[in-house]
C-alpha positions as CSV (number, residue, x, y, z in Angstrom):
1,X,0.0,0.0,0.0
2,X,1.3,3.6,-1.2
3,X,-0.3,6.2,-1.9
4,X,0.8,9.8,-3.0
5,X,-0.4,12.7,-2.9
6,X,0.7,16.4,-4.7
7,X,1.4,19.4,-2.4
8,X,-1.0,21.8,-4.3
9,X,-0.2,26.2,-3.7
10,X,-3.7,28.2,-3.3
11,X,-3.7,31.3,-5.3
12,X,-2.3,33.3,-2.2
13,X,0.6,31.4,-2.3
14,X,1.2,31.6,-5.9
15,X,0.7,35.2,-6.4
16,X,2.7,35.7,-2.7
17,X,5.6,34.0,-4.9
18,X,5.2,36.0,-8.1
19,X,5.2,39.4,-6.8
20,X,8.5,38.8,-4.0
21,X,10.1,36.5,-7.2
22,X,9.6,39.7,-9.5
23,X,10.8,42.0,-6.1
24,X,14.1,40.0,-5.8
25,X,15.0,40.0,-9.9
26,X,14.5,43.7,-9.8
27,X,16.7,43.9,-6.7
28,X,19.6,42.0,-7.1
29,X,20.7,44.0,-10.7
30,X,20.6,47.1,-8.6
31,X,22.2,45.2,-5.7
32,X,24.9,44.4,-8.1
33,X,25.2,47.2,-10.1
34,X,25.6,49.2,-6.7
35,X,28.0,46.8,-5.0
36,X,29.0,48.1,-1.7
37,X,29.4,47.0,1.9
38,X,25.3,47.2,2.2
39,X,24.3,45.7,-1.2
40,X,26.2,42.5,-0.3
41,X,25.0,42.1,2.3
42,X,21.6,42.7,1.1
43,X,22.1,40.2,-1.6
44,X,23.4,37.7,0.5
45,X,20.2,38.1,2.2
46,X,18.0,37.5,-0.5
47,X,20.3,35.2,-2.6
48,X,20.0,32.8,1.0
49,X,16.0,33.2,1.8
50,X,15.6,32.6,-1.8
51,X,17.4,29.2,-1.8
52,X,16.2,28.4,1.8
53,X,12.5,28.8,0.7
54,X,12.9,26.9,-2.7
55,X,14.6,24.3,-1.5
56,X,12.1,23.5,1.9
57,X,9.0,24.0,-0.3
58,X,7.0,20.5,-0.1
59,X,6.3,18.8,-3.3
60,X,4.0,15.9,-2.3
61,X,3.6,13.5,0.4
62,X,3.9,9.9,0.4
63,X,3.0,7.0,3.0
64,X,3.7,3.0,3.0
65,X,3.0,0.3,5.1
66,X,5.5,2.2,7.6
67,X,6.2,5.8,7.1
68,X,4.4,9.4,6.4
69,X,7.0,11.3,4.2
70,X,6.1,15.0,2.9
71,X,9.3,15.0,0.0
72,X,10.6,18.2,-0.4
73,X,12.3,20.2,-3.3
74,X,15.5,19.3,-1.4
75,X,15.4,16.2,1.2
76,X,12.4,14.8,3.1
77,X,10.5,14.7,6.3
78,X,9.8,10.6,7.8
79,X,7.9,10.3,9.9
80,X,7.5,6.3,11.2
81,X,3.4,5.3,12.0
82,X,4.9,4.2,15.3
83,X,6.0,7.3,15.9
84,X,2.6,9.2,15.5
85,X,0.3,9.8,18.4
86,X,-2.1,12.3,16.9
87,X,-3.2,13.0,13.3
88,X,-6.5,14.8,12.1
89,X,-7.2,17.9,9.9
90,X,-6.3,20.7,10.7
91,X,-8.2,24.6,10.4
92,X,-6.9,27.3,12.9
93,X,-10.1,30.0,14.2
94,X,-7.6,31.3,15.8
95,X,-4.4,32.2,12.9
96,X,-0.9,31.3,13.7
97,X,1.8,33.3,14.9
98,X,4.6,32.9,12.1
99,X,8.0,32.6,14.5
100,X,10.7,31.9,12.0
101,X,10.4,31.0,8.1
102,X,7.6,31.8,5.4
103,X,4.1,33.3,4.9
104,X,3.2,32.5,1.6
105,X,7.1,32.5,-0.2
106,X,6.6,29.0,-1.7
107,X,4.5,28.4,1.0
108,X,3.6,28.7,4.4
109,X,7.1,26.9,5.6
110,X,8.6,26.9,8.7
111,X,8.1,27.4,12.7
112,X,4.3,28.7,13.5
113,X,2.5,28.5,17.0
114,X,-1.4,28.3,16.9
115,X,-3.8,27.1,19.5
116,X,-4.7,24.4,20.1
117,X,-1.7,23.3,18.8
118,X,1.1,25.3,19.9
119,X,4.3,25.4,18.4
120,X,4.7,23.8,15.0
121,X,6.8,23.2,11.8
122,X,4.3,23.9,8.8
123,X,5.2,22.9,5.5
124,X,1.9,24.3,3.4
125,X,0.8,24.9,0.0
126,X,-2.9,25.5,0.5
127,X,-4.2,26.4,4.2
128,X,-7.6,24.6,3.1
129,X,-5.7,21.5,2.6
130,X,-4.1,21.0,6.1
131,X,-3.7,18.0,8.8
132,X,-1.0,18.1,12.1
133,X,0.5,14.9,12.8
134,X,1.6,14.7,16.3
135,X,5.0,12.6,17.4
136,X,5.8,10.3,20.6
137,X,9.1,13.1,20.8
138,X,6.4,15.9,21.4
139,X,6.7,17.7,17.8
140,X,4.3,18.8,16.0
141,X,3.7,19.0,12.0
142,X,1.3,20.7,9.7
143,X,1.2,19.5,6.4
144,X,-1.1,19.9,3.1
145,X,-1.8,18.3,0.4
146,X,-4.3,17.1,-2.3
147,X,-6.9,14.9,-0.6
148,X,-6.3,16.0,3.1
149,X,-8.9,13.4,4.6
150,X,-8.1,10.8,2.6
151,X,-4.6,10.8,3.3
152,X,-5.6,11.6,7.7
153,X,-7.7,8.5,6.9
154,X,-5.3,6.2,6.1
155,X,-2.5,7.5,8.5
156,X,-4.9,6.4,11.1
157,X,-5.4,3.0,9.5
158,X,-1.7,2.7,9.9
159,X,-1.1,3.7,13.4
160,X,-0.6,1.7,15.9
């Protein structure tokens, strides 16, 4: 049994990373053009929070007999069904504090905190497609994808 699923981006997230894409091409010719102490630093800057955010952005998420895993552009997350103590959908009434990453930059990536949940790493592409999975080491996850409940569903089929 495996089954996949594609990490799908809501038109915020798309048009969130068109217009900061377009920012950062117009920026770094000028950056470059006006090369000082400042402007490298400022395009190290974006040059690093450009490849941080492309290369965490979640591509789709896979599970087998064993494992959840959300694949990334670059690496993966596992998570083992033994491992899982809580998994279920996921909307927030509530909104989540973003403490360190992403708000819409190839997703909603990164460190959040939200009631009930409390802190998180989120690894989003559409807020309307979200679940948490909850770990025996006290993390928590927030992940979306195509076919949300199916894919809660069968996680809970699989854990023990």
């Amino acid at each position: 049994m495996n089954v996949r699923q594609n990490v799908y981006w809501s038109k915020e997230v798309k048009i969130i990373t068109i217009i900061v894409t377009a920012i950062f091409l117009f920026a770094v010719p000028n950056l470059i053009k006006n090369i000082g102490v400042l402007s490298s630093l400022a395009l190290t800057l974006i040059m690093v929070t450009f490849a941080v955010c492309i290369l965490n952005a979640p591509l789709y998420v896979t599970i087998d007999k064993s494992r959840f895993i959300l694949k990334k552009v670059l690496g993966k997350v596992v998570i083992k069904h033994d491992d899982i103590t809580e998994v279920d959908l996921y909307a927030s009434k509530y909104g989540s504090i973003r403490l360190l990453g992403s708000g819409g930059f190839f997703g909603y990536l990164g460190i959040f905190s939200a009631p009930p949940l409390g802190k998180y790493v989120a690894y989003i592409g559409d807020r309307k497609q979200t679940f948490f999975i909850k770990t025996q080491k006290g993390k928590t996850y927030v992940f979306s994808c195509k076919n949300a409940v199916s894919v809660v569903e069968t996680i809970k089929n699989n854990t023990p």
